[in-house]
KELOKE-782989 format. One line per field, with one value per residue (C-alpha): residue in one letter; y negated, z negated, x negated. Coordinates in nm, 4 decimals. Example, Ala and Ser with C-alpha at 12.3 -4.5 7.8 and 13.67 -1.06 7.14 Angstrom:
<sites>
code: (A_S)
Y: (0.4500_0.1060)
Z: (-0.7800_-0.7140)
X: (-1.2300_-1.3670)
</sites>
This chain:
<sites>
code: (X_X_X_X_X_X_X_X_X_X_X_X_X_X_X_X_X_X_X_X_X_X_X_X_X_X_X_X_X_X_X_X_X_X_X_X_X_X_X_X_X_X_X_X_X_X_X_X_X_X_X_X_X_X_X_X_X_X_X_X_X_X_X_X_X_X_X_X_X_X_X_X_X_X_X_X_X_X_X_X_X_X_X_X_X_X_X_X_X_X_X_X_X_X_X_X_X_X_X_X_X_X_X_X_X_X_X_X_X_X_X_X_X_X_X_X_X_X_X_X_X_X_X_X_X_X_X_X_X_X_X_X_X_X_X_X_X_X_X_X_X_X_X_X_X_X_X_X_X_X_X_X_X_X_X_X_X_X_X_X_X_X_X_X_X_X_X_X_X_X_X_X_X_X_X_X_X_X_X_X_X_X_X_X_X_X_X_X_X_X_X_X_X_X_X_X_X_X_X_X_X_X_X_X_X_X_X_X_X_X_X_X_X_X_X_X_X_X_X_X_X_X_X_X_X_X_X_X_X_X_X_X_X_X_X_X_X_X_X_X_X_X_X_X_X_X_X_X_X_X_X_X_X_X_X_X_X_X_X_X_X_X_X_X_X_X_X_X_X_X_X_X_X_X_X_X_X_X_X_X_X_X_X_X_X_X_X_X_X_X_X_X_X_X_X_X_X_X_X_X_X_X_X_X_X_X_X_X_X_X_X_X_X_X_X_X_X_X_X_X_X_X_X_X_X_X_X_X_X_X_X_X_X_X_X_X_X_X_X_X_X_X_X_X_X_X_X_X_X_X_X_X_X_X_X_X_X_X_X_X_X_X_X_X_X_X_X_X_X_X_X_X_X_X_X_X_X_X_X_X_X_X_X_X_X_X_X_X_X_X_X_X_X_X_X_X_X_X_X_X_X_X_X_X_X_X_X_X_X_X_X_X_X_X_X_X_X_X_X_X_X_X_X_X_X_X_X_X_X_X_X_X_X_X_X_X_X_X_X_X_X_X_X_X_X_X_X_X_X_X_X_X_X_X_X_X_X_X_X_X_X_X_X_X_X_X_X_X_X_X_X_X_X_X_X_X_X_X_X_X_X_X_X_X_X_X_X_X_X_X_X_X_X_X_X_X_X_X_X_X_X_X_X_X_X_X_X_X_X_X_X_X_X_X_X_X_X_X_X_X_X_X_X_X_X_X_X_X_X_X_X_X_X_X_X_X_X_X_X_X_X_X_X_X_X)
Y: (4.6608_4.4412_4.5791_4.5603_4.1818_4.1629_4.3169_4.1073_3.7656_3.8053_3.9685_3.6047_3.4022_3.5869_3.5558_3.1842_3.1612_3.3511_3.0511_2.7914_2.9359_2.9531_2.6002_2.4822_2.7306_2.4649_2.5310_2.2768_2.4544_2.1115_1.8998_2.1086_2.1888_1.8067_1.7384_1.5083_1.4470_1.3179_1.1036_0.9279_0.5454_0.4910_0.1275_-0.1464_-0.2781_-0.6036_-0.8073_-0.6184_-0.9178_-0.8331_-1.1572_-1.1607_-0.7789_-0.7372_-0.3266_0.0146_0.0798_-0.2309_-0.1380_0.2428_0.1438_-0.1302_0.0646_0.3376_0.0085_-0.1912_-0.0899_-0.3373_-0.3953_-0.0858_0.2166_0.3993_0.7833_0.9962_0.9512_0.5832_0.5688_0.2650_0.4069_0.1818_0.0843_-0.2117_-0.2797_-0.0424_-0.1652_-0.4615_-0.6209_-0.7510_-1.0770_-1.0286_-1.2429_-0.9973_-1.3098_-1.2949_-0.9802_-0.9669_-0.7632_-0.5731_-0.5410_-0.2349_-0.3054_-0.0404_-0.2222_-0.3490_-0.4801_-0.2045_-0.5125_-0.3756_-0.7531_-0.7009_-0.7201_-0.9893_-1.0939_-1.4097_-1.2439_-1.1692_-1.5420_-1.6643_-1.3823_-1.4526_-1.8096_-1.7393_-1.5807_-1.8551_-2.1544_-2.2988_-2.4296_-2.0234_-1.9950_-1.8379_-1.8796_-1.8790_-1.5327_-1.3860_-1.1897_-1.4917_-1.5079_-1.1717_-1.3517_-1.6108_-1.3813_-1.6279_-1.9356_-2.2469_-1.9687_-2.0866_-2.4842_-2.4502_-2.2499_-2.4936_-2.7891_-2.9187_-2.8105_-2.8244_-2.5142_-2.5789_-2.5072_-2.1300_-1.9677_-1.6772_-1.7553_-1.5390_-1.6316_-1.4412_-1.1844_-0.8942_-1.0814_-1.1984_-1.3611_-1.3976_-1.5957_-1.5118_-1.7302_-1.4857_-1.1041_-0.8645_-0.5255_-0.3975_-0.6583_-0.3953_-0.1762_-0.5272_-0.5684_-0.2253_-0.3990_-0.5398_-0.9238_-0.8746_-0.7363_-0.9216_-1.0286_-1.1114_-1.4961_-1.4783_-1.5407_-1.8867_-1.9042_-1.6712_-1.6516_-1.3969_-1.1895_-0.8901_-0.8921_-0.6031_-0.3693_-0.5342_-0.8710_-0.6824_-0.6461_-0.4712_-0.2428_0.0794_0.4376_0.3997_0.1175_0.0964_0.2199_0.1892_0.0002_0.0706_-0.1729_-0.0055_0.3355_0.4456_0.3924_0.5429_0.5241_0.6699_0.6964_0.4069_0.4792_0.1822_0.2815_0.3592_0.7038_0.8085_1.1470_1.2181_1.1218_1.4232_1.3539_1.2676_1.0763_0.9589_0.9415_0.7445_0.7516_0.5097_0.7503_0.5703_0.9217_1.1556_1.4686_1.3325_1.3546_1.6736_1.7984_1.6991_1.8377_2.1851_2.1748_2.0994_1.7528_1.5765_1.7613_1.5163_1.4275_1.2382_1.0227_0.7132_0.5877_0.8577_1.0346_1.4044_1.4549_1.4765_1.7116_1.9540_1.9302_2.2764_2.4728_2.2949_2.4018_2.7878_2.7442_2.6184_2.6362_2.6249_2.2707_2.1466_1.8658_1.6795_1.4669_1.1895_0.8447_0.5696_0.3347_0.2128_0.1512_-0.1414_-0.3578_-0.7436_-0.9932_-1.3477_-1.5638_-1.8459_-1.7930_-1.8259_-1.6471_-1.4126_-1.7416_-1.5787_-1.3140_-1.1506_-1.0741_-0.9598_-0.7297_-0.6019_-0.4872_-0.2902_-0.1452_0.0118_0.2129_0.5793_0.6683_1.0465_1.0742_0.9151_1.0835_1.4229_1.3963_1.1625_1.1419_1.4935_1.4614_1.4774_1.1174_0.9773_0.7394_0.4156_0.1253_-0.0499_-0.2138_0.0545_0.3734_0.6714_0.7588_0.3917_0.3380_0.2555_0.1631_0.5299_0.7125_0.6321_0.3023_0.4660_0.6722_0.4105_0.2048_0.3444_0.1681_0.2042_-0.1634_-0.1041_0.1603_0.2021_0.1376_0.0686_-0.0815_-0.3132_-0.4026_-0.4647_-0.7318_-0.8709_-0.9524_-1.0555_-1.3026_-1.4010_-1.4423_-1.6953_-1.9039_-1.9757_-2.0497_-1.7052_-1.5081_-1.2275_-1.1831_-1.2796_-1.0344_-0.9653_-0.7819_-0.5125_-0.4986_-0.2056_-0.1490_0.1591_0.4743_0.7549_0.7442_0.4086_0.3989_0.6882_0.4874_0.1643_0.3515_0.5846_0.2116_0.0230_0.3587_0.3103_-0.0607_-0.0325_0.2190_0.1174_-0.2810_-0.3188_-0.5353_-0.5597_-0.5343_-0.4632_-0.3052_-0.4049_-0.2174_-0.4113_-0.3620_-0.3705_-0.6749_-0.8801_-0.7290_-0.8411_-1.2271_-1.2306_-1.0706_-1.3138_-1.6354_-1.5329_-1.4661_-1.2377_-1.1798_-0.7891_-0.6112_-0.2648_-0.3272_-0.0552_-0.1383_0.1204_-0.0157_-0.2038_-0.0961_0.1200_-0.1123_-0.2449_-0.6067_-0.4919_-0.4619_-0.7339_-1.0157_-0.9530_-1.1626_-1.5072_-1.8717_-1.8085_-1.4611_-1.4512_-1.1553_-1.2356_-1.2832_-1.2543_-1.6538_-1.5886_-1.8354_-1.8687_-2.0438_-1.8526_-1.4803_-1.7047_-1.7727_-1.4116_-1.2868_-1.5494_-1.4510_-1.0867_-1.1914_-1.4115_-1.0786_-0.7968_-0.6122_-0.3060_-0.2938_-0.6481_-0.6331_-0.3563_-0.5416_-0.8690_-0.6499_-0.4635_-0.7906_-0.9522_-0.6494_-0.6562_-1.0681_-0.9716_-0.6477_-0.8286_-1.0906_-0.8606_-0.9896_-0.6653_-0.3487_-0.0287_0.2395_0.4966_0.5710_0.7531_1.0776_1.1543_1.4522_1.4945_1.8242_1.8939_2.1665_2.3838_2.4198_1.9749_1.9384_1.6626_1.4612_1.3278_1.1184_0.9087_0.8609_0.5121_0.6809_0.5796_0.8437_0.8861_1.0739_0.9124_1.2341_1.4216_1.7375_2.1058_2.4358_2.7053_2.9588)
Z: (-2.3490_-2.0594_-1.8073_-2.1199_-2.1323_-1.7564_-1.6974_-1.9829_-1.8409_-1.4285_-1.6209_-1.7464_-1.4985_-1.2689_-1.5475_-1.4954_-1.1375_-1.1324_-1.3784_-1.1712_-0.8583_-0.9519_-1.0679_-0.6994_-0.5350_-0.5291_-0.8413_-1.1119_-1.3924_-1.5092_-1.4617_-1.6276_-1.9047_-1.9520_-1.8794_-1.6318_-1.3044_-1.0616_-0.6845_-0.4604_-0.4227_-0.1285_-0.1714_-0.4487_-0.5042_-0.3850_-0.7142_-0.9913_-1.0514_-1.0477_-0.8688_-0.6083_-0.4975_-0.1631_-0.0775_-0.1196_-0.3295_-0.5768_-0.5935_-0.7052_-1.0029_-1.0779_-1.1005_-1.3650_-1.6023_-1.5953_-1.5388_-1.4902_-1.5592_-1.3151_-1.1985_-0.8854_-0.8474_-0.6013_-0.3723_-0.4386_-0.6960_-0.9855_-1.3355_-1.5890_-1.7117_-1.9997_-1.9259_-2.1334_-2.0086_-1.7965_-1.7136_-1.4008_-1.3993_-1.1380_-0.8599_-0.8482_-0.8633_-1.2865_-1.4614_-1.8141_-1.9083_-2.2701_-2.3012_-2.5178_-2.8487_-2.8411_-2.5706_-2.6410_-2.4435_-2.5169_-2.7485_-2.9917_-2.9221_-2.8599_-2.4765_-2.4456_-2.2134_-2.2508_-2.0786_-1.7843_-1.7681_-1.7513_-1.5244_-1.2533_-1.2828_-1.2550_-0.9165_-0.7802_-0.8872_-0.5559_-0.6952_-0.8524_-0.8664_-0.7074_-0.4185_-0.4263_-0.4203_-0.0781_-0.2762_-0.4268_-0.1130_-0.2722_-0.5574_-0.3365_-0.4265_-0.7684_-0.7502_-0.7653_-0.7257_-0.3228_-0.3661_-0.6775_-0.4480_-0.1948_-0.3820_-0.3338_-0.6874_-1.0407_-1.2453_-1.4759_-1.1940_-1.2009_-1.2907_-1.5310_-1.8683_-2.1842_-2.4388_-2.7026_-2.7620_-2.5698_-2.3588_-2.0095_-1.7846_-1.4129_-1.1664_-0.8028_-0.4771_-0.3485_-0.4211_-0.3307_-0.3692_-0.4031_-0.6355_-0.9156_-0.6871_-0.6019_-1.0009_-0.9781_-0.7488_-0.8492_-0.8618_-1.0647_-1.3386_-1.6753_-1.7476_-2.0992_-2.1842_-2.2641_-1.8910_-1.8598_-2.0174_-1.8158_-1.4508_-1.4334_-1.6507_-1.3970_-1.2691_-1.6001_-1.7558_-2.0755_-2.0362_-1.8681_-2.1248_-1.9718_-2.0725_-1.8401_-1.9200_-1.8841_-1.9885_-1.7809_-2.0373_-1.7527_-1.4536_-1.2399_-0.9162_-0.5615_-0.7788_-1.0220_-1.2403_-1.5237_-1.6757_-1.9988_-2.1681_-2.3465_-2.6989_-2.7363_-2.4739_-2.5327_-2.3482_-2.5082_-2.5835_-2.1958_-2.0491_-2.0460_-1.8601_-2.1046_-1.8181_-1.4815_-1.2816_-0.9486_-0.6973_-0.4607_-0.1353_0.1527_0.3911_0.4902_0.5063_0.1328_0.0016_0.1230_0.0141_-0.3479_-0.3085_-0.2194_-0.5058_-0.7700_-0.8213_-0.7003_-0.7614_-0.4906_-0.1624_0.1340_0.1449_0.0330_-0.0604_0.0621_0.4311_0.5107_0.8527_1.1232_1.2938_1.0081_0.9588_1.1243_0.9584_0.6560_0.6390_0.6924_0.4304_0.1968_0.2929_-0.0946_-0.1324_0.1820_0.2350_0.5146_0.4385_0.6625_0.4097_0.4944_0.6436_0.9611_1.1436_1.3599_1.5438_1.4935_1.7023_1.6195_1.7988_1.7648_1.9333_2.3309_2.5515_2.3057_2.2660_2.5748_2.5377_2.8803_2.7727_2.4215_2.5838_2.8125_2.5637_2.3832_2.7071_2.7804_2.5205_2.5181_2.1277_2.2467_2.3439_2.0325_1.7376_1.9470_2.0526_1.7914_1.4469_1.4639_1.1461_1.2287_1.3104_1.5062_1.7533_1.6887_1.8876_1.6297_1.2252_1.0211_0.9800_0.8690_0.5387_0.4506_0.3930_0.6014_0.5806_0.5123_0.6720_0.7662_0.9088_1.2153_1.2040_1.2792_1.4932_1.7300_1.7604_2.2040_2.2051_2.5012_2.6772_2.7834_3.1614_3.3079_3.6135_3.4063_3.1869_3.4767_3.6453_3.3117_3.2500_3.5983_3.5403_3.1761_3.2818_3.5884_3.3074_3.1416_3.3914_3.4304_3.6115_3.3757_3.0545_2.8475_2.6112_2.2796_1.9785_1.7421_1.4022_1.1057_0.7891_0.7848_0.7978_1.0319_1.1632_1.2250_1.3472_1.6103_1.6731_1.8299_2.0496_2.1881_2.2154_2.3634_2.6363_2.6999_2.7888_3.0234_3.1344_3.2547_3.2458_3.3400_3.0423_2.8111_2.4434_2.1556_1.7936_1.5035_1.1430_0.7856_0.4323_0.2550_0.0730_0.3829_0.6152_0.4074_0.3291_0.7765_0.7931_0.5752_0.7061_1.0233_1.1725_1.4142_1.7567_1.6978_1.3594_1.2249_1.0093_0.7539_0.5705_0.3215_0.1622_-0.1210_-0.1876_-0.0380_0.1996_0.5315_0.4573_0.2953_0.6615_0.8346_0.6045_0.6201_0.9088_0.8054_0.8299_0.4789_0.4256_0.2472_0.4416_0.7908_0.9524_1.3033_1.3316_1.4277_1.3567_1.4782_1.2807_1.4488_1.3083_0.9530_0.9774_1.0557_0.7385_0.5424_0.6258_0.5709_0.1953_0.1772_0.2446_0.0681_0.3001_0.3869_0.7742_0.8291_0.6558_0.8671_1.2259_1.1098_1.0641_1.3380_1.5917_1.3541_1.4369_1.8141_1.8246_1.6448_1.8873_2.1647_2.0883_2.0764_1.8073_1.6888_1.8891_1.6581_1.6727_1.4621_1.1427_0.9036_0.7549_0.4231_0.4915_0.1457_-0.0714_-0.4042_-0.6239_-0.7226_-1.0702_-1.0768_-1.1499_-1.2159_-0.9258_-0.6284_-0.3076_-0.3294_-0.0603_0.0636_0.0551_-0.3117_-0.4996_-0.8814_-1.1436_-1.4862_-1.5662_-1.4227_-1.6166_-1.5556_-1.5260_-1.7395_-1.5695)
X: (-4.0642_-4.1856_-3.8993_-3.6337_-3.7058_-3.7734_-3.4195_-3.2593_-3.4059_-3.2506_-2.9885_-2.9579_-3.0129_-2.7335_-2.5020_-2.6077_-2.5689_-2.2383_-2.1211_-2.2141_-2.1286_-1.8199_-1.7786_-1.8948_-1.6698_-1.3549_-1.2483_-1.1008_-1.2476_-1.4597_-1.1399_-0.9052_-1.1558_-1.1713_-0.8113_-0.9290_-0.7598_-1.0244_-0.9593_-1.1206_-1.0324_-1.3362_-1.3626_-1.4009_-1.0640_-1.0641_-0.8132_-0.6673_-0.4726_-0.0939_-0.0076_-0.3675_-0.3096_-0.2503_-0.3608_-0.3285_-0.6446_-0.5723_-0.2118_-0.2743_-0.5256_-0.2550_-0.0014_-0.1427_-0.2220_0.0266_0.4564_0.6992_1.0975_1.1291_1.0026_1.0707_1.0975_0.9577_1.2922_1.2466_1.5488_1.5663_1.4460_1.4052_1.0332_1.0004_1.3379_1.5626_1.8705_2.0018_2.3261_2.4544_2.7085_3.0405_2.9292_2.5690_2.3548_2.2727_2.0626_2.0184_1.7411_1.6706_1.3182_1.1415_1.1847_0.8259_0.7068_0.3406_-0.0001_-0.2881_-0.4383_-0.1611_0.0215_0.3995_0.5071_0.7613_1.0632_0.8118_0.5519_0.7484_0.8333_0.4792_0.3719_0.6591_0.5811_0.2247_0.2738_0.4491_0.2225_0.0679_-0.2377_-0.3060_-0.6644_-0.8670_-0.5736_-0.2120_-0.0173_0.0499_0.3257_0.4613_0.7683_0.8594_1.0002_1.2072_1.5020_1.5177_1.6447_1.4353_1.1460_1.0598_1.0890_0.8518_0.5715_0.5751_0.5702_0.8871_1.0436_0.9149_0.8760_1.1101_1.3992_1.2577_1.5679_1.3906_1.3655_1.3172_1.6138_1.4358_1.1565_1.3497_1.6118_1.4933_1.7861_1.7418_1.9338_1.9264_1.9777_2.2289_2.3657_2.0076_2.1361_1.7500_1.6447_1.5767_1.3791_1.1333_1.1146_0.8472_0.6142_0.3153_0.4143_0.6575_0.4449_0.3653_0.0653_-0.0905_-0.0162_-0.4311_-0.4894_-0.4101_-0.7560_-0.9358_-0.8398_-1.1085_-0.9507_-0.9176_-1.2635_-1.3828_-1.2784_-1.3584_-1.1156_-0.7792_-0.5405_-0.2623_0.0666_0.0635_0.0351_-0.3236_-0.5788_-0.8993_-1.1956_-1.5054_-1.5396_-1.9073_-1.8918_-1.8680_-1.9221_-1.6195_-1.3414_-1.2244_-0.8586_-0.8030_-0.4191_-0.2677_-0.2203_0.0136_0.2243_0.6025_0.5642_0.2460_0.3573_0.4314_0.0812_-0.1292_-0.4349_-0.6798_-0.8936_-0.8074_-1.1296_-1.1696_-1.4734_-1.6253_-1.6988_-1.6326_-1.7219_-1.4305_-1.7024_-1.8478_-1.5163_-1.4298_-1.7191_-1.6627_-1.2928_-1.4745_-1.7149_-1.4973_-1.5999_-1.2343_-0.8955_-0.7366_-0.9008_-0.7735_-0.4451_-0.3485_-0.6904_-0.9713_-0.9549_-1.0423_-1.2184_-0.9406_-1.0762_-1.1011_-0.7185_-0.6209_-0.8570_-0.7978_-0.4922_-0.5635_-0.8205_-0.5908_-0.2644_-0.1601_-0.3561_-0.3148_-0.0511_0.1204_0.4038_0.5635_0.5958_0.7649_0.4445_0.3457_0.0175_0.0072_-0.2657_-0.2149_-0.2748_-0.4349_-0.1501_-0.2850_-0.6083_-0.6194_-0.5283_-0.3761_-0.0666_0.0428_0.3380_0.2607_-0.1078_-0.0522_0.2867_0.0300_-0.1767_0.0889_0.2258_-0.0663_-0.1280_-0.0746_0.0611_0.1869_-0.2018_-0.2888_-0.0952_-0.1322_-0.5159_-0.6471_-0.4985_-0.4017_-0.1998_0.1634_0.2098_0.4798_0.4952_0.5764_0.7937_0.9288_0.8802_1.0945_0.9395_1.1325_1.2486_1.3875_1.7395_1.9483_2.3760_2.4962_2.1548_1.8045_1.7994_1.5406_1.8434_2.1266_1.8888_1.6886_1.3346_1.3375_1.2553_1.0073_0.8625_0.5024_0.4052_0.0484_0.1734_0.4065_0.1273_-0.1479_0.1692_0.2258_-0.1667_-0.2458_0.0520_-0.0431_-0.3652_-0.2639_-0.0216_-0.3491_-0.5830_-0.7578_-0.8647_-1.0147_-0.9563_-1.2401_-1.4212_-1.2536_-1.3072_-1.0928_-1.1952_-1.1294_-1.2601_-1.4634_-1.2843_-1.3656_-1.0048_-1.0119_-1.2859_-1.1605_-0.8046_-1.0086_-1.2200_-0.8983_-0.7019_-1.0371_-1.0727_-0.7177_-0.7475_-1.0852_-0.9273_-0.5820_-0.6183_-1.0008_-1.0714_-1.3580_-1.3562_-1.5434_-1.5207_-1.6418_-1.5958_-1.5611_-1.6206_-1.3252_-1.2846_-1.4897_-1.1818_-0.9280_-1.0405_-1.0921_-0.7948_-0.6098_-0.7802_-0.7255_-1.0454_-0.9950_-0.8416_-0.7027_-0.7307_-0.5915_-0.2982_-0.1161_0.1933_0.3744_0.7325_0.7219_1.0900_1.3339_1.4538_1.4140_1.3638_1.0048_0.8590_1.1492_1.0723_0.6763_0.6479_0.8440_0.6748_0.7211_0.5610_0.2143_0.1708_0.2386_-0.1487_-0.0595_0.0500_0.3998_0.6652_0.9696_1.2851_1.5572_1.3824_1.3437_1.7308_1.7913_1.6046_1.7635_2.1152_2.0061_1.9160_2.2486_2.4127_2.5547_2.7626_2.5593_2.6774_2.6329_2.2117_2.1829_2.3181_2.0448_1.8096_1.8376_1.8392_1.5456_1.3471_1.4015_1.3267_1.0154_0.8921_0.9643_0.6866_0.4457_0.2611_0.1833_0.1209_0.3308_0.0804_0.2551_0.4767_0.1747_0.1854_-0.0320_-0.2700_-0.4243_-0.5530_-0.4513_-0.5710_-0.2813_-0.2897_-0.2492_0.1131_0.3636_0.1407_0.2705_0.2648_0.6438_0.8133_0.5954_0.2749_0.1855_0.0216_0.1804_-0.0107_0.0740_0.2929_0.0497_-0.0877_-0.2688_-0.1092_-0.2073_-0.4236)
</sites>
């Protein structure tokens, strides 16, 4: 009797350990019981605020909760969203939208062509609280939109207006051939008319009321978020997941580790990182999870223009010249990155291809004996005789934390100079970032649209955006011509010469166009990366095993 029961209790506990072995052993058994699909965000978003959003992690919790007029497919093609239809008047400048008549916040209150109003007018308010939209020069497309955000217009010359429940009309400065695709950004979101009364209304879970596929149900600071579908949303039916679950794990090996014990079902790219230099075996590991696809984003270093000696174009061109990016994409990154010389990645449209395509991005070339002339004369135009000590500053990543000290090696090395790094939280980044204090700071920026004017016009006087202290009218009048124009050719020509004006300042040193390394467990279907290097997942569901 004693070896019966001896026998049936390890027969037990082996039955036990089999069971959770097998859990930990990368599986998605947990998820997929659960129906929930599981990511890693890294960071706190910094505004879930339609109109204050300014990044990647923000954007891709924003855009499971709330959907505007349109939606963009993987390809980046219109589809419509809480606009069922539109109309366009002869001379392209009018659209005439037909809201849901199903449409509704996930308070049960219908969703309104009035909501759209406030919202849009919202964003453009200069005296927004707690600070005025950086997005708001996205809506400049609508007339009377720009004099109202600088203060030299009233609101009432906003040329949206909701002439009933479902019927939104807008008016338009000129033609814009991709103004549907900017209506599926975040700015141009509604937001609940409740707001007016509580500018805080995006800082809980508890006060957002919002008209997405998914309504936020939990919200744990610096820890997790959880999304759970919208039962008052028109597509209900289509929106499997039964939770979307996001983690705070700022630590490329954490993360991986929690991808290989079943705890994520998506690790790395756009929001979480897997160790670079696991990417090769990675992919022999997995080479049915493991994914490496070229978006249309760039990485970029900007420089604080405004801040001596860096107001010198010599010294800042020096700094870009001497970089090495063939050593950095090929000995650094390691994911498939290319090279980058110019704004435009790949993948954005261009006349009748690519625009990379039509216009090549050979705007300079690098040269260490070029860029060791140019400093010593930059340096002797302001007095120097050494450049002083500077610092680069990234928020914490392993990669970029691995970028600045290639880029810093490559400058002691090859121009003798001095310089620091320094790594950020988040949200501290951003605000320096934004108010400018820094002298050289890691930069990202992924298409808002399918379009090249998303990355041309980000670097206007008038772009909220544009943190590198450039300004020059004559690129502002090429960018406004560009949006005064809608033959295809003649965009493409503007942009082609605003881009080279704006390389040549060297304001920014190109780094490379991104790729998204990411794993993805391979029963997770209907979930994608689109073509900017946003990831999608509100049609996201689970293969049967």
């Amino acid at each position: 009797m004693k070896t019966n029961k001896l026998v049936s209790i390890l027969s037990l506990v082996l039955v036990f350990a089999l069971i959770t072995t097998g859990c930990a052993a990368g599986s998605n058994s947990d998820g997929q019981r659960n129906n929930e699909f599981r990511m890693n965000l890294a960071s706190e978003p910094p505004s879930l605020d339609p109109a204050q959003a300014t990044d990647q992690v923000s954007f891709t919790v924003i855009n499971a909760i709330y959907q505007g007029l349109t939606t963009l497919d993987e390809n980046g093609d219109v589809q419509p969203g809480i606009a069922e239809t539109w109309d366009i008047s002869e001379d392209g400048k009018t659209y005439t939208f037909t809201i849901r008549s199903d449409a509704q916040w996930n308070n049960g209150d219908a969703l309104t062509a009035h909501d759209f109003e406030f919202a849009w007018k919202r964003a453009l308010d200069p005296m927004l609280v707690p600070e005025p939209s950086q997005y708001a020069y996205q809506l400049y497309y609508i007339e009377g939109a720009e004099a109202y955000n600088t203060g030299k217009g009233s609101i009432d010359d906003v040329k949206v207006n909701a002439t009933d429940d479902h019927t939104l009309v807008v008016t338009l400065n000129a033609p814009t051939t991709y103004f549907e695709s900017l209506l599926s950004t975040s700015v141009y979101f509604p937001v609940h008319p409740s707001v007016a009364e509580n500018e805080a209304f995006a800082a809980s879970a508890d006060t957002m009321i919002t008209n997405g596929p998914f309504t936020m149900t939990d919200w744990k600071r610096n820890t997790s978020i959880t999304l759970e579908p919208s039962e008052t949303y028109y597509d209900r039916e289509n929106i499997k997941f039964s939770k979307v679950f996001f983690t705070m794990v700022n630590d490329s090996n954490s993360e991986l580790n929690m991808y290989e014990t079943g705890k994520l079902d998506f690790a790395g790219y756009p929001t979480g990182a897997l160790p670079t230099d696991q990417y090769v075996s990675l992919e022999k590991k997995y080479p049915d999870e493991f994914h490496n696809k070229g978006i249309a984003s760039l990485y970029y270093y900007l420089i604080n223009t405004t801040e001596a000696p860096f107001t010198n174009q010599k010294i800042r061109q020096a700094l870009s010249l001497s970089v090495n990016r063939a050593d950095l994409t090929e000995k650094v990154t390691l994911g498939g990155q290319i090279p980058a010389y110019g704004l435009v990645p790949p993948g954005i449209k261009g006349a009748e291809d690519e625009f990379r395509n039509e216009v090549s991005d050979d705007y300079f070339q690098e040269d260490i004996e070029l860029a060791k002339q140019l400093l010593e004369e930059g340096l002797a135009e302001e007095g120097l005789t050494q450049l002083p000590a500077f610092s680069v500053i990234f928020n914490t990543n392993e990669l970029h934390q691995k970028v600045a000290e290639a880029i810093v090696d490559m400058w002691r090395n090859n121009l003798g100079i001095d310089v620091q790094i320094g790594n950020e939280e988040w949200g501290v980044f951003l605000d320096n970032r934004t108010a400018m204090n820094y002298q050289v700071a890691r930069a990202g920026w992924g298409a808002d649209y399918n379009d090249p004017i998303s990355f041309i016009g980000l670097f206007t006087s008038k772009s909220g955006n544009n943190n590198t202290g450039y300004s020059n009218a004559e690129y502002d009048e090429l960018v406004k011509q560009v949006n005064n124009t809608s033959d295809a050719a003649e965009r493409m020509q503007l942009m082609a010469d605003a881009e080279k004006m704006f390389i040549e300042s060297h304001s920014i040193i190109p780094l490379y166009y991104y790729s998204n390394v990411y794993l993805m467990k391979p029963n997770v279907k209907g979930v994608y990366v689109d073509f900017k290097g946003d990831i999608i997942f509100t049609h996201g569901y689970y293969e049967a095993e």
